[in-house]
ZADO-1210 file (C-alpha; in nm, 4 decimals, padded with zeros to 6 digits):
<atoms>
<atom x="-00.6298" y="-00.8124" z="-00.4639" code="UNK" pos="1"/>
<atom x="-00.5450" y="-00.4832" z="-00.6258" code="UNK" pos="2"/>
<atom x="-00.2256" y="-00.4481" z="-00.4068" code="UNK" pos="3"/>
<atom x="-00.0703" y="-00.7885" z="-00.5800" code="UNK" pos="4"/>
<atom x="-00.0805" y="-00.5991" z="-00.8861" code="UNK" pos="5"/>
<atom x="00.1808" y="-00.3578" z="-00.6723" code="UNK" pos="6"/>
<atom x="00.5445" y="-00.3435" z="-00.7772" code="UNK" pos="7"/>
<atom x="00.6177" y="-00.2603" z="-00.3917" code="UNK" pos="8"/>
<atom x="00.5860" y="-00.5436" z="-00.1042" code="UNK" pos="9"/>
<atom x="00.7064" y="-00.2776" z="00.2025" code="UNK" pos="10"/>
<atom x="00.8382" y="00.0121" z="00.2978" code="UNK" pos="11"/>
<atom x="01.0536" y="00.0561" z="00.6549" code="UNK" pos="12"/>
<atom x="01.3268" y="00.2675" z="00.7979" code="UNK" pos="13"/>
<atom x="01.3215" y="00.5106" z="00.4933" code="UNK" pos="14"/>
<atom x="01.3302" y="00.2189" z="00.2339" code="UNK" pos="15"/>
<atom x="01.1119" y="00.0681" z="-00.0376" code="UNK" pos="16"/>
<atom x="01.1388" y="-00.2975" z="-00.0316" code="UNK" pos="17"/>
<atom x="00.9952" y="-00.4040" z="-00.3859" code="UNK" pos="18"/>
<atom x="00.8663" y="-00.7484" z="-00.4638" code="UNK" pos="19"/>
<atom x="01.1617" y="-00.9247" z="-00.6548" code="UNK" pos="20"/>
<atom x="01.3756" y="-00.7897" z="-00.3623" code="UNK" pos="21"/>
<atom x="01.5757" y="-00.5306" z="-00.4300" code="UNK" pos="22"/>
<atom x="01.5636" y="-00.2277" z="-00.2462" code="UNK" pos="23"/>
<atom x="01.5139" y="00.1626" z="-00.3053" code="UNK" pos="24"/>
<atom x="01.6002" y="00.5030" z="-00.0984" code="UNK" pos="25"/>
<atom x="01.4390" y="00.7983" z="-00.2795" code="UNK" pos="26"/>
<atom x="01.5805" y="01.1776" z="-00.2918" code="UNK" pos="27"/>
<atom x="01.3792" y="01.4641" z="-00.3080" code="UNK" pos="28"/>
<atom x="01.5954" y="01.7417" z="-00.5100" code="UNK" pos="29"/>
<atom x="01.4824" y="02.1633" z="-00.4460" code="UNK" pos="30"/>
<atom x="01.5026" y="02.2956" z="-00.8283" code="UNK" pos="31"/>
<atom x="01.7198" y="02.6056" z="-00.9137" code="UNK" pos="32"/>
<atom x="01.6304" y="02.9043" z="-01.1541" code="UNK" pos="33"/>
<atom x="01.8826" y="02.7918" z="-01.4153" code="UNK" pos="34"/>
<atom x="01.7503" y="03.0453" z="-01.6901" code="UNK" pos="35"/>
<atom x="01.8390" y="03.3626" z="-01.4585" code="UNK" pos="36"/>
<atom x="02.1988" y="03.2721" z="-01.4199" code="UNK" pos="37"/>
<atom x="02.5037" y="03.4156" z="-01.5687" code="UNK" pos="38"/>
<atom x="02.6425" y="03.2238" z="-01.8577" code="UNK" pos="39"/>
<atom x="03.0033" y="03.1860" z="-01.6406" code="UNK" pos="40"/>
<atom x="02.7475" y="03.0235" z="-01.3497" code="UNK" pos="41"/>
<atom x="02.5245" y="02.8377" z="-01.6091" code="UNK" pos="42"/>
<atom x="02.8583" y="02.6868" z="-01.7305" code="UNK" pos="43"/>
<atom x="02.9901" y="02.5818" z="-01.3822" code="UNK" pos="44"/>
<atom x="02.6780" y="02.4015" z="-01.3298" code="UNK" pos="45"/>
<atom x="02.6668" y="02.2057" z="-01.6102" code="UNK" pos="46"/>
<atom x="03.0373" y="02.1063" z="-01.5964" code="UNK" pos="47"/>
<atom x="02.8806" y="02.0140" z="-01.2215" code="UNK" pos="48"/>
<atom x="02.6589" y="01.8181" z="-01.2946" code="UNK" pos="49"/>
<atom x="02.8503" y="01.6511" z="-01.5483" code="UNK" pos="50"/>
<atom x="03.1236" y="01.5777" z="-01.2685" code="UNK" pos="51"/>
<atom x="02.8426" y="01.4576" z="-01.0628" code="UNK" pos="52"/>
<atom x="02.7127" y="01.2204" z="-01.3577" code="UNK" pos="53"/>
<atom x="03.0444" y="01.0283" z="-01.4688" code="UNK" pos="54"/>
<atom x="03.0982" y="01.0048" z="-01.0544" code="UNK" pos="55"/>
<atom x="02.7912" y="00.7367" z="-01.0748" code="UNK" pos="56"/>
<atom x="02.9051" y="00.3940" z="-01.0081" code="UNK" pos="57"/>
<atom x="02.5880" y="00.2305" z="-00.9484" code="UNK" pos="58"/>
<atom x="02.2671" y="00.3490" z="-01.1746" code="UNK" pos="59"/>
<atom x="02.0037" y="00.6145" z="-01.0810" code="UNK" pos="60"/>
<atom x="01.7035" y="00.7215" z="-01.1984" code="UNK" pos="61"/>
<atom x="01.5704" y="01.0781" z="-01.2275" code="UNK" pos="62"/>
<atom x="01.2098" y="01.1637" z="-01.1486" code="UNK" pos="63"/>
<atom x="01.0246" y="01.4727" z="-01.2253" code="UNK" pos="64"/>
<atom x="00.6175" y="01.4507" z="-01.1140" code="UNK" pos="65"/>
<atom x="00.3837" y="01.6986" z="-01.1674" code="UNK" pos="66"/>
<atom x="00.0921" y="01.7138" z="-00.9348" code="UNK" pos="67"/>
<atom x="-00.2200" y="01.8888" z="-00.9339" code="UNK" pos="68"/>
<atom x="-00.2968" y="02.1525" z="-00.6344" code="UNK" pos="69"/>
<atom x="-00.6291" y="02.1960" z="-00.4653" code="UNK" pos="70"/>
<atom x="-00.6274" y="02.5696" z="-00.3646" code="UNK" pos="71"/>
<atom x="-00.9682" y="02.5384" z="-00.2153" code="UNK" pos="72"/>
<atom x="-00.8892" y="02.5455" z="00.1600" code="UNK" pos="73"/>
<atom x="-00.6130" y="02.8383" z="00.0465" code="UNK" pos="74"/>
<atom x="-00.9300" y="03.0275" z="-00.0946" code="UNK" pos="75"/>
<atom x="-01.1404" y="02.9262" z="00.1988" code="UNK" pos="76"/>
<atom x="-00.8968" y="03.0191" z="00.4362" code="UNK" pos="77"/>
<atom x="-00.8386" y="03.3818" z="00.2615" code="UNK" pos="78"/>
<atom x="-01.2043" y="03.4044" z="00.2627" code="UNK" pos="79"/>
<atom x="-01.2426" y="03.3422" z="00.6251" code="UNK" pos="80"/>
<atom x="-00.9494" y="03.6590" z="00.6702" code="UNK" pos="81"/>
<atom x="-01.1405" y="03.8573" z="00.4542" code="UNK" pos="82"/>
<atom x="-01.4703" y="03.8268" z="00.6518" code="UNK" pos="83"/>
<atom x="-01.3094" y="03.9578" z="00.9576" code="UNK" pos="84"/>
<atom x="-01.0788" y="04.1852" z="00.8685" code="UNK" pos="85"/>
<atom x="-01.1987" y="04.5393" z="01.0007" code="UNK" pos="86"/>
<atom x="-01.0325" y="04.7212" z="00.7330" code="UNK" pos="87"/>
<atom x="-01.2673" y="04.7767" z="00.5071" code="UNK" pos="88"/>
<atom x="-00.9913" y="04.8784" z="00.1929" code="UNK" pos="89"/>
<atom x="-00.7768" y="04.5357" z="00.2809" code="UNK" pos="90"/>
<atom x="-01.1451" y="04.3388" z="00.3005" code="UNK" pos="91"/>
<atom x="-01.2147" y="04.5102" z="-00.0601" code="UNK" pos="92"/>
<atom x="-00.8078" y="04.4315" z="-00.1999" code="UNK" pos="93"/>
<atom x="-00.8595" y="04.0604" z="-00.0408" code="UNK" pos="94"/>
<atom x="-01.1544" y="03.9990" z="-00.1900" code="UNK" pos="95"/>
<atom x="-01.0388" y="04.0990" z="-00.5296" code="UNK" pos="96"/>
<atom x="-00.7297" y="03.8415" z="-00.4908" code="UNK" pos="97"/>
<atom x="-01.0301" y="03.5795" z="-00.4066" code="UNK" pos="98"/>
<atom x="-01.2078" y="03.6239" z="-00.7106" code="UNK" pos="99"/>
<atom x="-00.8932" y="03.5927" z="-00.8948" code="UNK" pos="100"/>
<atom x="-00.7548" y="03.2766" z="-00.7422" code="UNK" pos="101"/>
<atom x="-01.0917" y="03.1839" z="-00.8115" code="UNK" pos="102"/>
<atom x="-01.1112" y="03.2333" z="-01.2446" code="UNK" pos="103"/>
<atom x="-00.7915" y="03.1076" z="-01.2028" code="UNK" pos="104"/>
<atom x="-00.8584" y="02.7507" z="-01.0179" code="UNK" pos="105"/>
<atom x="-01.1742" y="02.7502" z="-01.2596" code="UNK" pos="106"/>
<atom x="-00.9799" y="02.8005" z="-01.6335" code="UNK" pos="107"/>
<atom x="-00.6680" y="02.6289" z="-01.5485" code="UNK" pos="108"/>
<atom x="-00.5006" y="02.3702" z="-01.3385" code="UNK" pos="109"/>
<atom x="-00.2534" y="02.4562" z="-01.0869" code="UNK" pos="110"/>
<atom x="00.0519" y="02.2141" z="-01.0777" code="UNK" pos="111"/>
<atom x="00.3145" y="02.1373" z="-00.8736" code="UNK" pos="112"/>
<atom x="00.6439" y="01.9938" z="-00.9918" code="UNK" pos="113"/>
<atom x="00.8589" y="01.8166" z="-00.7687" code="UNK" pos="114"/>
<atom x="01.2323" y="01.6559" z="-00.8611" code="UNK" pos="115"/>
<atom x="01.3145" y="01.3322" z="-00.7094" code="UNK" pos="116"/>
<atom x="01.6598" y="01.0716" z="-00.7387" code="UNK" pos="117"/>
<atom x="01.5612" y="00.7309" z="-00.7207" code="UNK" pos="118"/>
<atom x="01.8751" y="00.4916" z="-00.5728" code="UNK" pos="119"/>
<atom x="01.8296" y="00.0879" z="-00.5993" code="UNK" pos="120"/>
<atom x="02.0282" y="-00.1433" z="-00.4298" code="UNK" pos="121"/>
<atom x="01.9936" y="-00.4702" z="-00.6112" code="UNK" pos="122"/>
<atom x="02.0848" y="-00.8253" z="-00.3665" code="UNK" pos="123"/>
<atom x="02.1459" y="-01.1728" z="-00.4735" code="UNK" pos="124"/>
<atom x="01.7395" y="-01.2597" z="-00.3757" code="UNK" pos="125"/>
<atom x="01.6703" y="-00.9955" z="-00.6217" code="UNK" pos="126"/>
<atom x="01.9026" y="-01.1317" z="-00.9152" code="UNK" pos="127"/>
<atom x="01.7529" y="-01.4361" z="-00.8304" code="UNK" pos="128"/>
<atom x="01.4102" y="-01.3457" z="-00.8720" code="UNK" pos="129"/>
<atom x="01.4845" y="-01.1293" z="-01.1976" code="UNK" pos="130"/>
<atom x="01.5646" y="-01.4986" z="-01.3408" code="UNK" pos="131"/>
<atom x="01.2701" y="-01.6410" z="-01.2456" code="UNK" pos="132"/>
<atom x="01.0289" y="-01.3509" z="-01.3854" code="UNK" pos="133"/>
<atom x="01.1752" y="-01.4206" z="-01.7035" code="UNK" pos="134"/>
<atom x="01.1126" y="-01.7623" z="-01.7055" code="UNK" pos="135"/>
<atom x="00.7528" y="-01.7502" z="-01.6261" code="UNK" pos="136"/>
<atom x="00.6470" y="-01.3987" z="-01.7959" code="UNK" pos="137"/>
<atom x="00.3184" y="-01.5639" z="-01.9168" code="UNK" pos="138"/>
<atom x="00.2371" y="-01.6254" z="-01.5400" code="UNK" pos="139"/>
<atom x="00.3187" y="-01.3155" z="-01.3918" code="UNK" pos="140"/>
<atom x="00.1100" y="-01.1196" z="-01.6431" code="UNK" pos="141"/>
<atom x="-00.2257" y="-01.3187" z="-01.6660" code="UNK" pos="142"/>
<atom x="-00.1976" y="-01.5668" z="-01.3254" code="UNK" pos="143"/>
<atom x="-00.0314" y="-01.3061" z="-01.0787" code="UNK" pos="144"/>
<atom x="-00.0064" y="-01.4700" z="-00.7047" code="UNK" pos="145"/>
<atom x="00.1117" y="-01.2862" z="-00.4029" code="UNK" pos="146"/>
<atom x="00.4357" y="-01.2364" z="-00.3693" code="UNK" pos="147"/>
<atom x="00.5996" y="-01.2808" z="-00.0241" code="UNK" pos="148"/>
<atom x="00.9902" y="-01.1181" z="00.0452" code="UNK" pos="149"/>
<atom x="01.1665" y="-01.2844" z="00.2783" code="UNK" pos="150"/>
<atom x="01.4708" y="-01.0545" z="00.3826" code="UNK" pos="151"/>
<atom x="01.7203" y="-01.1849" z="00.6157" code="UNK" pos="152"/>
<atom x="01.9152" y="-00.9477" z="00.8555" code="UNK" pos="153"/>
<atom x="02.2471" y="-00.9457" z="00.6832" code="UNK" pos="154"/>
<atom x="02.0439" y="-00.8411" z="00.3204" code="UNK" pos="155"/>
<atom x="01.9031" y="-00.5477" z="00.5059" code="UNK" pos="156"/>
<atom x="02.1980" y="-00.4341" z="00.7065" code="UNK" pos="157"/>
<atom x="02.3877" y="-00.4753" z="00.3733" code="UNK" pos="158"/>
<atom x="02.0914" y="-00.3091" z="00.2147" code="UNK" pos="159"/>
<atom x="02.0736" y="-00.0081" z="00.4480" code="UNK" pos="160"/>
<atom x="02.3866" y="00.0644" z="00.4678" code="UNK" pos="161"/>
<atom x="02.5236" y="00.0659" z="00.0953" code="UNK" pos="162"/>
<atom x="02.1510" y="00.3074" z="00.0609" code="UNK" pos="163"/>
<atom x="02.3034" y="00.5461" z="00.2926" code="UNK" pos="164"/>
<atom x="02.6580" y="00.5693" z="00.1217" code="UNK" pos="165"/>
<atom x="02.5223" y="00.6077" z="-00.2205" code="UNK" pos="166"/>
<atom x="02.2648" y="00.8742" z="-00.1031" code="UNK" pos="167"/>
<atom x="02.5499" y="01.0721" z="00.0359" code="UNK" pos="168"/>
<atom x="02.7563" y="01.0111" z="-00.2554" code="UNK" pos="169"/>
<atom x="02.4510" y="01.1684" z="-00.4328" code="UNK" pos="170"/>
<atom x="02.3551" y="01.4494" z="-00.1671" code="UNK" pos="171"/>
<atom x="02.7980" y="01.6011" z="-00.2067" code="UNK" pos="172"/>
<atom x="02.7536" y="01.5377" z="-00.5963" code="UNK" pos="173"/>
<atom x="02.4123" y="01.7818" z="-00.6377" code="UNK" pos="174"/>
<atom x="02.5279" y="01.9985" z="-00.3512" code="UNK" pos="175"/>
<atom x="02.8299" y="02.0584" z="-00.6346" code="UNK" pos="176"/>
<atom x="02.5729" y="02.1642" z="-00.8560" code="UNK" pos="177"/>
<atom x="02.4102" y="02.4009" z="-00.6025" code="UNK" pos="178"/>
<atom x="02.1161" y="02.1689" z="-00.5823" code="UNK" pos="179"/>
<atom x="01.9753" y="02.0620" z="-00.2223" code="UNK" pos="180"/>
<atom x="01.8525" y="01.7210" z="-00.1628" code="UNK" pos="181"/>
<atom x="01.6907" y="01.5598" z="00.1091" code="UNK" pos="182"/>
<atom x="01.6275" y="01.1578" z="00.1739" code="UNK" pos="183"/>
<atom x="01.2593" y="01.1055" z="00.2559" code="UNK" pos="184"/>
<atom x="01.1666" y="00.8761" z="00.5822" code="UNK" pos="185"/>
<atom x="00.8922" y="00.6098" z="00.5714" code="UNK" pos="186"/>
<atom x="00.5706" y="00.8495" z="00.6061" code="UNK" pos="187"/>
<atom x="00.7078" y="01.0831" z="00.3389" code="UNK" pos="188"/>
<atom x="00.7550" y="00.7889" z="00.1057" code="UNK" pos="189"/>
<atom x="00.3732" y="00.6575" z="00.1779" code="UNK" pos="190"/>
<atom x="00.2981" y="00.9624" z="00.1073" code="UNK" pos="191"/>
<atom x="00.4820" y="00.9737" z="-00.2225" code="UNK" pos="192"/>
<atom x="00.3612" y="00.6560" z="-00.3629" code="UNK" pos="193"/>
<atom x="-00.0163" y="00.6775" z="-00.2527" code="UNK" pos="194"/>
<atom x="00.0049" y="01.0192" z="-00.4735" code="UNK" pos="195"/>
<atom x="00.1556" y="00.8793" z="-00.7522" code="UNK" pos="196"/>
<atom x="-00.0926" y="00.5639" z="-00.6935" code="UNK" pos="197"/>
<atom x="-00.4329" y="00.7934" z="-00.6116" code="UNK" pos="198"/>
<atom x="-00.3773" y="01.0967" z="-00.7933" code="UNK" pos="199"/>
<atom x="-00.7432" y="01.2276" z="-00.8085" code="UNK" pos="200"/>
<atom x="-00.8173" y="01.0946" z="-00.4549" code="UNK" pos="201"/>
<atom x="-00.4946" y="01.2685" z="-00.2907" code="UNK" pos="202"/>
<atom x="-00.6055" y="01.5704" z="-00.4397" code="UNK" pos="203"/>
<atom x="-00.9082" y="01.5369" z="-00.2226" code="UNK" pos="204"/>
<atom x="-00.7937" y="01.3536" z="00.0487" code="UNK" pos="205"/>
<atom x="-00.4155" y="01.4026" z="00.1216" code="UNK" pos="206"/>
<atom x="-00.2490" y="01.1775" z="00.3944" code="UNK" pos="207"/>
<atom x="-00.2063" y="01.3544" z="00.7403" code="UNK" pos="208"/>
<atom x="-00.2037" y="01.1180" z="01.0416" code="UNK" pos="209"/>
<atom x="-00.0544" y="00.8374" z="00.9691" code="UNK" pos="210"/>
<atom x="-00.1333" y="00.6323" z="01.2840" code="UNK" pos="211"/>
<atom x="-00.4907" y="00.6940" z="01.1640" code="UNK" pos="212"/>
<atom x="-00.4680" y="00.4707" z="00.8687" code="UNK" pos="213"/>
<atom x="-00.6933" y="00.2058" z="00.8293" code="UNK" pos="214"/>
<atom x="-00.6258" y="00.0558" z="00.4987" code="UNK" pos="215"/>
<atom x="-00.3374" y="-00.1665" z="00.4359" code="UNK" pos="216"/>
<atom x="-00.1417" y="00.0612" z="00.2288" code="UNK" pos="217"/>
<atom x="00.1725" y="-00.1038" z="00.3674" code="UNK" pos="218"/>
<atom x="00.2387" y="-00.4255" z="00.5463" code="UNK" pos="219"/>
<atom x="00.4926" y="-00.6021" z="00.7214" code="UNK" pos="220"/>
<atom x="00.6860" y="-00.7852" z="00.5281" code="UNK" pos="221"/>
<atom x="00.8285" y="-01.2086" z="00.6460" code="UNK" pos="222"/>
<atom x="01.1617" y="-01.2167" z="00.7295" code="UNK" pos="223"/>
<atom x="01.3541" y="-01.1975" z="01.0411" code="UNK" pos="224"/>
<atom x="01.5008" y="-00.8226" z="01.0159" code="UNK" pos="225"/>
<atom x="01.5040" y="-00.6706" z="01.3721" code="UNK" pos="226"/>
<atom x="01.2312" y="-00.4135" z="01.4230" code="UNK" pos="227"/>
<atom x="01.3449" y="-00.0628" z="01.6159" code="UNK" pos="228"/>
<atom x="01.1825" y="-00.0089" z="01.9198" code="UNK" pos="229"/>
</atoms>
C-alpha cells in the first residue's frame, strides 16, 4: 500500500517513531524581524545563535515549509459581516477590502512560512536496521515489504526521555537568541506530516477532529510499550 512507501511507522506521546527505529520530537520555532534590528542587537543574535550552534552535541535538522493559504472562508466570513452590517459607509469600506483580498487570492498565492527543529534520537534497533538497508538497497527500492517496529519499553523510556532533554537543551539555546519554540504533541504532528504529505488536499480539507478520522493515517505500532490511560 501507499503507506509502506512511508518513512514513518507511528507517531505517540509527541514522538515520530520512523521505520528503521529511531525516533524524532519536532520544534516549532516563532520567526523574528531580524532586518529591523539594531546592528548592536543583530550582532548579539548572531553571536547567539552561534553559542547555541557549537552547544549541539547530538545533530539537528532545520526546517523551513512554506504552505499555501486558502483565504476563502476569511473572504466568506468578511462577506457574511459585510451583509449585515447596518452601517452603510463600513458595508461600502468592507466591501472594498473584499474585492481586494479577492484580485489578490486570484493573481497570487498566499503563503505561509513556518520554522521547525527536527531532534532524532537514534537506538541500537535503529543502527541495526541502518546496516541492513544497506545491505539490501536493491530490495528496499523495487521489492518494498511492510515494515513492522518492534519497540521494547526500556527503548522508549530511553527514547522519551533523552527527546525531552535535548528539546530543552534546544528550547534555553533559541530562547538565547530571542527565538520562542514550542514541542508539538501527537495531533499537531499528524497534522504536520499529512500537510507536508497532502499539500493540495490540506489546502481543501485541513484536519480538525481528530477522533473523526477514518483513514489509517497512523497505526499502532507491535511492541510492548505501556499505553497511558
Amino acid at each position: 500500500s501507499t503507506q509502506n512507501t512511508l518513512l514513518i511507522s507511528e507517531i505517540r506521546d509527541g514522538i515520530v517513531i520512523m521505520n528503521d527505529g529511531s525516533f524524532r520530537a519536532v520544534i516549532m520555532a516563532k520567526s523574528i524581524n531580524f532586518d529591523l534590528m539594531s546592528p548592536g542587537e543583530q550582532e548579539s543574535v548572531e553571536y547567539a545563535y552561534q553559542g547555541f550552534l557549537n552547544s549541539l552535541t547530538f545533530p539537528v535538522q532545520i526546517l523551513v515549509r512554506s504552505q499555501k493559504i486558502d483565504i476563502a472562508p476569511y473572504i466568506e466570513k468578511l462577506d457574511k459581516i459585510r451583509t449585515e452590517h447596518d452601517n452603510m459607509l463600513l458595508a461600502m469600506l468592507m466591501e472594498d477590502y473584499v474585492n481586494f483580498m479577492v484580485t489578490i487570492s486570484e493573481q497570487s498565492n498566499i503563503m505561509d512560512k513556518k520554522f521547525y527543529v527536527v531532534v532524532p534520537y537514534y537506538s541500537s534497533l535503529s543502527t541495526q536496521r541502518a546496516v541492513e538497508a544497506s545491505k539490501s538497497l536493491l530490495t528496499s527500492i523495487f521489492g518494498k515489504k511492510e515494515q513492522i517496529v518492534t519497540i521494547n519499553e526500556n527503548d522508549l523510556n530511553t527514547a522519551k526521555t533523552e527527546l525531552r532533554n535535548r528539546v530543552q537543551s534546544i528550547l534555553a539555546g533559541l530562547m538565547q537568541c530571542g527565538v520562542q519554540g514550542l514541542p508539538l504533541d501527537s495531533e499537531e504532528l499528524i497534522e504536520l506530516y499529512y500537510d507536508a504529505y497532502n499539500p493540495d488536499t490540506a489546502i481543501r480539507q485541513p484536519l480538525k477532529n481528530f477522533d473523526d478520522l477514518t483513514a489509517p493515517i497512523v497505526t499502532k505500532g507491535e511492541g510492548f510499550a505501556p499505553q497511558e490511560h
